[in-house]
C-alpha positions as CSV (number, residue, x, y, z in Angstrom):
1,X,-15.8,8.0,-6.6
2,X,-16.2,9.8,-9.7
3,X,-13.9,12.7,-11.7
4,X,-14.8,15.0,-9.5
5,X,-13.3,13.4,-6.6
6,X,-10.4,14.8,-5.9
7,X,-7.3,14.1,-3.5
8,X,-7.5,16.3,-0.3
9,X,-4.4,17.7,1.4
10,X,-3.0,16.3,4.0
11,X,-3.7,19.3,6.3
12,X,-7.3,18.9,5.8
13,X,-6.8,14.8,6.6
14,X,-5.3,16.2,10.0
15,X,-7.7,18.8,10.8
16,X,-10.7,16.7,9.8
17,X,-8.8,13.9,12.3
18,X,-8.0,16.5,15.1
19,X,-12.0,16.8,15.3
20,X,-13.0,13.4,15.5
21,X,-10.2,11.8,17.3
22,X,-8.6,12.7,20.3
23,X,-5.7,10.3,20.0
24,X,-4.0,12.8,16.8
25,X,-2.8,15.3,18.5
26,X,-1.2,12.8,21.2
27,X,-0.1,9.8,18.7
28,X,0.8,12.1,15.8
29,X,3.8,13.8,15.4
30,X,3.3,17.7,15.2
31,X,5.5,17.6,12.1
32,X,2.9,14.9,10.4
33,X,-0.2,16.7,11.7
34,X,0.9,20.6,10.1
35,X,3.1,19.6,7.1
36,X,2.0,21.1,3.9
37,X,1.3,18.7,1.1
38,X,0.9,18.7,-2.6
39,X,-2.1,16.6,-2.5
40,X,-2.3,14.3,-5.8
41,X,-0.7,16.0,-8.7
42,X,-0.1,13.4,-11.7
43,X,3.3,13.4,-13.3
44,X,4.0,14.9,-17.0
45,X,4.2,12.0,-19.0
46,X,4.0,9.3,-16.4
47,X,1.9,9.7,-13.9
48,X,1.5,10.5,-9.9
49,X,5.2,11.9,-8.9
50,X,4.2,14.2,-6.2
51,X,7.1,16.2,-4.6
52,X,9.0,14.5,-2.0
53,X,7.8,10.6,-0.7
54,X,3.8,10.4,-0.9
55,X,3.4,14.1,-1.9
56,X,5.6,15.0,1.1
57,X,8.1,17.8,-0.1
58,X,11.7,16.5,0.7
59,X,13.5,18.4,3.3
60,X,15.8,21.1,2.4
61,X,19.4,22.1,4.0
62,X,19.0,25.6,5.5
63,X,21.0,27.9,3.6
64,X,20.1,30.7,5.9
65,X,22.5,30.3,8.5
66,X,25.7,31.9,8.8
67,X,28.9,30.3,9.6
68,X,28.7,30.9,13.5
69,X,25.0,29.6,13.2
70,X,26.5,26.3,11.1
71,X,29.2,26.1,14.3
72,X,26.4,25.8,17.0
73,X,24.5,23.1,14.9
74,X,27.0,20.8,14.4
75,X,28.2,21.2,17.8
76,X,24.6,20.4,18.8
77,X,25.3,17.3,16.7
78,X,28.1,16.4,17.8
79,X,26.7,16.2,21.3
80,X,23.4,14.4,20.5
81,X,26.5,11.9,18.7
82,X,28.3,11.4,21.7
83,X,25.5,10.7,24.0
84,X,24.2,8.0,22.0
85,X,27.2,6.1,21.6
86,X,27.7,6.3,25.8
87,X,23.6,5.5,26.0
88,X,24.2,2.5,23.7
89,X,27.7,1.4,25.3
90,X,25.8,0.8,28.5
91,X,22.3,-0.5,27.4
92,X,23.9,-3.0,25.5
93,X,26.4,-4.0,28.2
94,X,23.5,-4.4,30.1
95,X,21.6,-6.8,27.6
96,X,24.8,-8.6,27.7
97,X,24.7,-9.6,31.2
98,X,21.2,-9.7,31.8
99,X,20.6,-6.1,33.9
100,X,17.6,-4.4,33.9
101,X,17.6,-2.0,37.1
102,X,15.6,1.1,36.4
103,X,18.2,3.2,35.1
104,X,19.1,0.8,32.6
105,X,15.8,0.7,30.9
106,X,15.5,4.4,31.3
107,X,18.3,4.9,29.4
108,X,17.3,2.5,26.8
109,X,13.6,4.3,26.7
110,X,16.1,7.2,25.6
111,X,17.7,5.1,22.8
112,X,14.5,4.3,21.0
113,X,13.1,7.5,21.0
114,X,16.6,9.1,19.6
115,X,16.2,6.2,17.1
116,X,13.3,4.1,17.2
117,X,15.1,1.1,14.7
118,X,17.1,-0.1,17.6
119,X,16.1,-3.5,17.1
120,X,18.8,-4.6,19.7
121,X,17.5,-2.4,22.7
122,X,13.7,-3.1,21.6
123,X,14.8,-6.2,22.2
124,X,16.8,-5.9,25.7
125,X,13.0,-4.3,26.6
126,X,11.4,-7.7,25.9
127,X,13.9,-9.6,27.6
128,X,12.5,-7.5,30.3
129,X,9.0,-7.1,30.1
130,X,8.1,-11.3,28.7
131,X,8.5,-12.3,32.2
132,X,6.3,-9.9,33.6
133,X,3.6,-10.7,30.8
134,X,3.7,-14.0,31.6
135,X,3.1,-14.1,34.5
136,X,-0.3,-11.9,33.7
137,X,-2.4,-9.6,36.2
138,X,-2.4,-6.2,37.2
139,X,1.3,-5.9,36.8
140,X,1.4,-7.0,33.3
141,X,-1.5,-4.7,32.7
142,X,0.5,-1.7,33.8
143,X,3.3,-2.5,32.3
144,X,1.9,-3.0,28.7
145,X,0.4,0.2,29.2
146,X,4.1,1.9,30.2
147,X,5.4,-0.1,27.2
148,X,2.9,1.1,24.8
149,X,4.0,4.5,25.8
150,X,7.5,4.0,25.4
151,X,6.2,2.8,21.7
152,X,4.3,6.0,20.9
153,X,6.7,8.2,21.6
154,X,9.2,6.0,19.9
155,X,6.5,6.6,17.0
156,X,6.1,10.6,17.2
157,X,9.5,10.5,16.4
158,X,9.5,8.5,13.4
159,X,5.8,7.1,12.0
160,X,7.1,5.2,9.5
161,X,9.8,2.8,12.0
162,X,9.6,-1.0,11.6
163,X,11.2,-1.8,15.0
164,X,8.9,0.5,16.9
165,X,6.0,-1.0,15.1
166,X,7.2,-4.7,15.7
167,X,7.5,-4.2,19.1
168,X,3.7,-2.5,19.9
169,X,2.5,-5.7,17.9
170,X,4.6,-7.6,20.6
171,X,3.3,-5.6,23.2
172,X,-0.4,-5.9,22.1
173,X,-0.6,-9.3,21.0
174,X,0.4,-10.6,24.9
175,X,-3.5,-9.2,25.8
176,X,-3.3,-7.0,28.3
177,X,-4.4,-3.8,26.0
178,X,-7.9,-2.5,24.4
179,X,-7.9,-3.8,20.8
180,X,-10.5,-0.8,20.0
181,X,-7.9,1.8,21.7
182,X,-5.7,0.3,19.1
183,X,-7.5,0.5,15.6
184,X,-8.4,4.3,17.0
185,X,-4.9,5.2,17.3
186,X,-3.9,3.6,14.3
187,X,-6.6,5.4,12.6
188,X,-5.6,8.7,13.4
189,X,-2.1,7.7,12.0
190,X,-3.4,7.2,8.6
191,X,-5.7,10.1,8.5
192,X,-3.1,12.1,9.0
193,X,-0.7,9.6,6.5
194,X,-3.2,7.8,4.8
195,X,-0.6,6.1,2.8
196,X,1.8,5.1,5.9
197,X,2.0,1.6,5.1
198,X,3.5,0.6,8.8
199,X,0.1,1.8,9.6
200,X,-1.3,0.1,7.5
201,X,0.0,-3.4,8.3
202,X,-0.5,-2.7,11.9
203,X,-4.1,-2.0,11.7
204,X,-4.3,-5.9,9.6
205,X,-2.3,-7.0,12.4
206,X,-5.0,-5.6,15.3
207,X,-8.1,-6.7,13.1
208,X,-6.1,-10.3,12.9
209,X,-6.7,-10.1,16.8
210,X,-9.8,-9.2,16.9
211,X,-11.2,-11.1,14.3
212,X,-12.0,-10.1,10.8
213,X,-15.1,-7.6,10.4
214,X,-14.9,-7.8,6.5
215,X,-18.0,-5.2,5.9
216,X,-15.9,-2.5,8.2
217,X,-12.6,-3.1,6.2
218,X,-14.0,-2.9,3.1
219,X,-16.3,-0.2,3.6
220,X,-12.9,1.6,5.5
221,X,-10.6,1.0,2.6
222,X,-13.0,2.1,0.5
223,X,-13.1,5.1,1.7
224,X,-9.4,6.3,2.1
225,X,-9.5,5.1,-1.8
226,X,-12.3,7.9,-2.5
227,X,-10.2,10.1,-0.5
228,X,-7.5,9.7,-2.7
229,X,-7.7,6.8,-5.2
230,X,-4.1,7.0,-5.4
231,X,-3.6,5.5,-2.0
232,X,-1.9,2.0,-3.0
233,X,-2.0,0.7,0.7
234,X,-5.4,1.2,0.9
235,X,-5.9,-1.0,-2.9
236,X,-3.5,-3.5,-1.0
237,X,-5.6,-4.0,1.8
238,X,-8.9,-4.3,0.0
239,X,-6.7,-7.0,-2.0
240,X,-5.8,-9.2,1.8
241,X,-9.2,-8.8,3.3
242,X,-10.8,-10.0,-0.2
243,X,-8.4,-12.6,-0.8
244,X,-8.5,-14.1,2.5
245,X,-10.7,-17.5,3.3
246,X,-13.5,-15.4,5.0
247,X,-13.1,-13.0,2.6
248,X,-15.7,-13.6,0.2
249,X,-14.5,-13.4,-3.3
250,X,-16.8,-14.4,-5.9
251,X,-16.9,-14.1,-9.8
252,X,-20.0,-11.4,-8.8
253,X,-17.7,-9.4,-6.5
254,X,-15.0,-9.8,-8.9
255,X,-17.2,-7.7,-11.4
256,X,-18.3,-5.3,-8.6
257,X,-14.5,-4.5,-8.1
258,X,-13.7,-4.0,-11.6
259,X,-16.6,-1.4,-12.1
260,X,-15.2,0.2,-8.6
261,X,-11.7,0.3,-10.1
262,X,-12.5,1.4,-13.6
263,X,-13.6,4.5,-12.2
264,X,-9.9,5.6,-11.4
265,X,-8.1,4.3,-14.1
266,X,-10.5,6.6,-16.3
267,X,-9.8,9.5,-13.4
268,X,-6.1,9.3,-14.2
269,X,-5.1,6.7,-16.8
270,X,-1.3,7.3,-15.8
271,X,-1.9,6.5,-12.1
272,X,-0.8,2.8,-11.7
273,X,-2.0,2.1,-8.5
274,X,-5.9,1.2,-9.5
275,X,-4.3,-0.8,-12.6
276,X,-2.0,-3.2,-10.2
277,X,-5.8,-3.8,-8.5
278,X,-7.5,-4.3,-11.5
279,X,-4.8,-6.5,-12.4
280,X,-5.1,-8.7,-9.7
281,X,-8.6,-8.8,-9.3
282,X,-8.5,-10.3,-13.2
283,X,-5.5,-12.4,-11.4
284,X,-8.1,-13.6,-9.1
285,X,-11.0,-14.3,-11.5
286,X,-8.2,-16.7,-14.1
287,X,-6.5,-18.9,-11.0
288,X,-8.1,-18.8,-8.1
289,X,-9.9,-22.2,-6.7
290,X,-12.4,-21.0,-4.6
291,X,-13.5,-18.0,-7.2
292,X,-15.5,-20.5,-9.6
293,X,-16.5,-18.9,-13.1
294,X,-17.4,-20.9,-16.3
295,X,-14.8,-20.4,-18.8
296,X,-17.3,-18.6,-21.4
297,X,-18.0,-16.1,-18.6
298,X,-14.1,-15.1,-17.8
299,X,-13.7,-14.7,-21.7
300,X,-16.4,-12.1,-21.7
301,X,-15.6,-10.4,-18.7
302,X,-11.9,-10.5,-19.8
303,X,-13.4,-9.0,-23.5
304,X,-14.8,-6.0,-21.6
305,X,-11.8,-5.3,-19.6
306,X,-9.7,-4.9,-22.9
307,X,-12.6,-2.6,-23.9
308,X,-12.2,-0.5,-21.1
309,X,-8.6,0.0,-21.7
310,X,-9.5,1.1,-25.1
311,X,-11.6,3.9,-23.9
312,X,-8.8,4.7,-21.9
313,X,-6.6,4.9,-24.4
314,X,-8.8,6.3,-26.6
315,X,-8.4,9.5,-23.4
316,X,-5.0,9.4,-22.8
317,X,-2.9,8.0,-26.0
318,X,0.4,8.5,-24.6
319,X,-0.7,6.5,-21.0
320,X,1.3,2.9,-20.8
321,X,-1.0,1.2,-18.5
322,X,-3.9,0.6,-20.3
323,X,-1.5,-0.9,-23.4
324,X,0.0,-3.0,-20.7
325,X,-2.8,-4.4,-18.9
326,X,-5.1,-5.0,-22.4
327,X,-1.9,-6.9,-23.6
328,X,-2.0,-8.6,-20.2
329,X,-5.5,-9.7,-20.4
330,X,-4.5,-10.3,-24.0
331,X,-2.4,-13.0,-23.0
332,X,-4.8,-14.5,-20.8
333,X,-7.8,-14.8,-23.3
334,X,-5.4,-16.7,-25.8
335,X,-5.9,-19.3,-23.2
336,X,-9.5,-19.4,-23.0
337,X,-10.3,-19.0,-26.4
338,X,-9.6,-20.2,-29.8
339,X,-7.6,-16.9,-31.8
340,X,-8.3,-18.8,-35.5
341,X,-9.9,-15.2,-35.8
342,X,-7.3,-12.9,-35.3
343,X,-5.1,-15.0,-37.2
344,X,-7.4,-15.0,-40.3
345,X,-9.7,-17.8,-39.4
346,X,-13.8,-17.2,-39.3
347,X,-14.4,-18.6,-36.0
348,X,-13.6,-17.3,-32.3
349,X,-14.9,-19.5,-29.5
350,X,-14.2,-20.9,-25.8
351,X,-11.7,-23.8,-26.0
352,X,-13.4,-27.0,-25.8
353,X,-17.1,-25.7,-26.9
354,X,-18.2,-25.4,-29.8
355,X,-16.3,-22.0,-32.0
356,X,-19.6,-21.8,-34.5
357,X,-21.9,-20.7,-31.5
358,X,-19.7,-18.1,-30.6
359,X,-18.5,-17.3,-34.0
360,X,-20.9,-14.1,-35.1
361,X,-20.7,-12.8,-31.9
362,X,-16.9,-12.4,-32.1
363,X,-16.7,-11.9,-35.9
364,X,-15.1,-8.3,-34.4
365,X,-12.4,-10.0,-32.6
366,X,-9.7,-8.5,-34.5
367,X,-11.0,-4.9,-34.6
368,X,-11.7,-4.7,-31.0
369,X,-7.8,-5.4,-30.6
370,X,-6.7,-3.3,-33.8
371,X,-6.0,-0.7,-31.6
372,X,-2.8,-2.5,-30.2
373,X,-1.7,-2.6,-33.5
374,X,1.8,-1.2,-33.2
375,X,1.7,-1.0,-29.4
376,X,4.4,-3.7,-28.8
377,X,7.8,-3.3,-26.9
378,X,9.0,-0.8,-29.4
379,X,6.2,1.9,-28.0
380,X,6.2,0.9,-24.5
381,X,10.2,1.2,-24.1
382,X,9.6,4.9,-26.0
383,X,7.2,5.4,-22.8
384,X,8.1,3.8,-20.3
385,X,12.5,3.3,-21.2
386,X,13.3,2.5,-17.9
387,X,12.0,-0.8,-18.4
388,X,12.6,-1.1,-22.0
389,X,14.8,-4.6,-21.2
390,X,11.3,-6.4,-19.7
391,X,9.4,-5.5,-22.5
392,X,11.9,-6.8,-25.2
393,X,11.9,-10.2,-22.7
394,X,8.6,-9.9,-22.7
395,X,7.7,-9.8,-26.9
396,X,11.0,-12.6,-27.3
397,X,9.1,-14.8,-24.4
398,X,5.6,-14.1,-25.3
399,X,4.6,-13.1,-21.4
400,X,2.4,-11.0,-21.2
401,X,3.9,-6.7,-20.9
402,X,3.4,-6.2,-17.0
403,X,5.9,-4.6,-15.0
């Protein structure tokens, strides 16, 4: 990823995806696949605030129809009203007392697709269907796969719906379904949303079952983040697959991650989805237990880091996040090293070794942080005001300025 890598729009995501899976054009919705997007544009002043949710332009009321056109809609409305509260009336009647004849769970199939968060009838479907699972063979293989279909189309309706989600997991994790059919269709979900979190967490939930390929996710994530490096689900789930037990994190890796992540935070300085990974990869490198770094090796690492967000600043003056996150890391070296120097004193050295080794090394403490000079809660509120309240806690408590 370099400045030249761009964001593309999500109709190229879905036509690039219509090519090279099938499962698009029958998992995703035809209002996902053909929307227009506004791609990444960064905010004046603050950073990525594309139109709409995820550069999705919000919806408008029609202002085209007349008054017998408004009549027929909201008599449309009205009927699609009343038909779900008789469709609901009866399916949850029948939860009630236990009924599941066809018709029943027809008419709940109904409910879920008119609105797929009906926890309560995705429910009255598994007080259906966990019998039949349980008792395993061909019958429970056919009716995972009618379940799973039910789901989908649940899904076309709304991509982004919790229940319907939940309940897929449910369906899948009883193991009468193709895994790999699974990470394919959710796949063409986020290549046509690549920042559909539900997704997402789905596709950690199906890699949980399969058992974790950490070379595929990492090389996967890193690729929606080249895509678009403002994709914070796909920083978030480099963060799980890294930070889990099998996950490999080292101090080396650590360093890796911070050179990968550098290069968006210089693409777009305002952008504060690679700072929240670079913040927790330097998260990682101060507490974790398994990640084991001398302390004279954080301290330089953490010394490079503030550089970096001094060439940042030095790019973007009026950008927040690099002030935040140096003042962050800041905080942290004060408690790895000895800050006699910045206080006046000649010598600037790793608690508990000896300050004269280090001391003409860091004799440039104090300038290399000069540029913070004036930078405190005053000139963050006038940035960012919205959370001017944190950053006065934050200079009265001494904590470090992170949002």
């Amino acid at each position: 990823m370099n400045e030249s890598v761009g964001c593309k729009t999500r109709n190229s995501f879905a036509e690039k995806a219509e090519k090279e899976n099938p499962f698009v054009s029958t998992f995703v919705p035809e209002h996902v696949r053909t929307c227009e997007y506004a791609g990444y544009t960064p905010r004046e002043g603050t950073g990525n605030d594309n139109a709409g949710m995820h550069g999705r332009p919000r919806a408008k009321a029609d202002t085209s129809l007349d008054a017998a056109q408004k009549l027929e809609q909201r008599a449309r409305r009205t009927k699609k009203a009343r038909l779900f509260g008789e469709l609901c009336s009866k399916v949850l009647d029948a939860h009630a007392s236990n009924s599941y004849d066809a018709a029943l769970l027809k008419m709940s199939e109904k409910l879920v697709q008119m609105n797929p968060e009906m926890y309560t009838v995705w429910n009255y479907r598994r007080a259906h269907l966990a019998p039949i699972l349980s008792r395993g063979g061909d019958e429970a293989v056919d009716a995972s796969t009618r379940e799973l279909a039910v789901a989908e189309a649940a899904l076309m309706q709304n991509p982004k719906s919790y229940a319907a989600f939940h309940h897929r997991k449910w369906v899948v994790s009883a193991g009468f379904c193709s895994l790999e059919r699974e990470l394919a269709l959710v796949e063409a979900l986020l290549e046509a949303d690549e920042r559909n979190f539900h997704g997402w967490g789905y596709r950690r939930a199906i890699v949980g079952m399969m058992g974790l390929d950490r070379g595929r996710e990492l090389a996967y994530s890193r690729r929606k983040i080249e895509d678009n490096f403002s994709n914070y689900s796909a920083w978030h789930h480099r963060s799980v697959v890294l930070g889990l037990p099998a996950g490999g994190l080292t101090g080396a890796v650590i360093e890796e991650e911070l050179a990968f992540v550098r290069q968006a935070c210089y693409t777009d300085p305002r952008d504060q989805s690679g700072w929240f990974y670079h913040r927790w990869l330097t998260g990682k490198l101060l507490v974790a237990e398994d990640v084991r770094v001398a302390e004279a090796e954080k301290a330089r690492i953490l010394r490079f880091e503030i550089d970096m967000c001094r060439g940042v600043h030095e790019l973007d003056p009026a950008a927040k996040w690099p002030v935040v996150i140096a003042r962050g890391l800041l905080t942290a070296l004060a408690g790895l090293v000895d800050f006699g120097a910045l206080a006046g004193a000649s010598g600037v050295g790793v608690r508990g070794e000896d300050a004269d080794a280090d001391a003409d090394a860091d004799d440039g403490e104090a300038s290399s942080t000069a540029w913070l000079t004036g930078k405190g809660a005053a000139w963050l509120e006038a940035c960012d005001p919205m959370r001017a309240g944190l950053y006065r806690d934050g200079l009265v408590t001494g904590e470090a300025f992170i949002p």
